[in-house]
Each structure stands twice: as C-alpha cells, then as structure tokens.
N, C-alpha and C positions, 0 to 999 in steps of 0.2 A: 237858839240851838236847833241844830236840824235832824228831826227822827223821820229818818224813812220808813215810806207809807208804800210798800210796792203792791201791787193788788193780789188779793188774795186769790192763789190756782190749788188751793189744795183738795179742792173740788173736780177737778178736770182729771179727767181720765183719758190717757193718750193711747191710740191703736195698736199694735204689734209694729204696724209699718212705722207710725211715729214715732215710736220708741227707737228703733232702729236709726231711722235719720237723724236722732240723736247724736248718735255716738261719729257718724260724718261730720255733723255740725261743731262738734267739740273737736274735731282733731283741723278743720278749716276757721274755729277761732283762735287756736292755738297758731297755724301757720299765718293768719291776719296780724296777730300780735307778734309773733318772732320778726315779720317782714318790717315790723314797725321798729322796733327797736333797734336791730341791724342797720335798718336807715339812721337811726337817731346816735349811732356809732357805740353800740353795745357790742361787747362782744363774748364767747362763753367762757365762764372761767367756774370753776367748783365751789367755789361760794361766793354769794351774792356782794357786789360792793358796790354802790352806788356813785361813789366817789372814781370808783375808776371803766364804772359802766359793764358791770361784768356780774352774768346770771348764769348757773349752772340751768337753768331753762329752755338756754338756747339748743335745744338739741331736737332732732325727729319726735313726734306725738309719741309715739310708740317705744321711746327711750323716758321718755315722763316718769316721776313715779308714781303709781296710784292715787295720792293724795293730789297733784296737780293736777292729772286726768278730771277729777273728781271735780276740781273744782270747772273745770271747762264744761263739764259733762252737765254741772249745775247750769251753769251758764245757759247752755242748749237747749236742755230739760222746762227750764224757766223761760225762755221765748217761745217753747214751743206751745209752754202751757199757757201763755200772754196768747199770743193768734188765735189758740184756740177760744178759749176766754171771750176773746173782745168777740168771736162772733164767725172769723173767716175758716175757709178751709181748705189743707193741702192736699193739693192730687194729682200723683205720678203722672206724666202723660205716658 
C-alpha cells in the first residue's frame, strides 16, 4: 500500500516576494493543466463528466472558484517550499 512521504516544509518560511510568485505560479499551473486537457479533447461543460470529457474548470484562473484557486495555490506554495528546503534559491534578475 502506498503512503506518501512528501518532505516536510512546514518549517520554511517563504519572503513577501515568494509569497507573491505564488499566486503567478498557481494561475501558470492552472493554464499548463487546462492546455493539457483541451489537447486530450476535454472540453467545458458545468459539471464534470468523465465520460464525456467535460470539466467546468476549463475556464480563465480568475473565473475559478476559491476552493480550486486553492488547491493550485497549494500546489505552488508546496514547490516553492520543496526549492527552498532542498537548499536553492530564487532571484528576480
């Protein structure tokens, strides 16, 4: 049986600035995953059906609702706090 083990960030403390490229990074893994699915012949429809490939998801970041922002936002929050974690670090040029 498989339990994931993701490494613990609940130590890391991310800057104002990283906090901020957050919310870019959630709304560019939102449009990575729409492009993907669109290709995969999904298209939007008001409730999800799998069967006929149809997500009310498909729509602009900013039409999301809270709860799926959220979860991108997780997404984001969580690499940025993996990078920082392992060691490396981000710097505007």
């Amino acid at each position: 049986m498989y339990i994931p083990k993701p490494l613990d960030t609940s130590d890391v403390v991310l800057s104002e600035e990283l906090m901020a490229l957050k919310e870019e990074i959630a709304k560019n893994v939102h449009e990575v995953w729409s492009q993907g699915r669109i290709k995969d012949g999904w298209v939007y429809g008001e409730k999800r059906d799998d069967e006929k490939k149809m997500t009310p998801c498909l729509v602009p970041y900013e039409e999301l609702s809270e709860e799926e922002k959220e979860y991108d936002r997780n997404t984001a929050l969580e690499t940025l706090k993996l990078i920082t974690a392992l060691g490396y670090e981000i710097k505007k040029k």
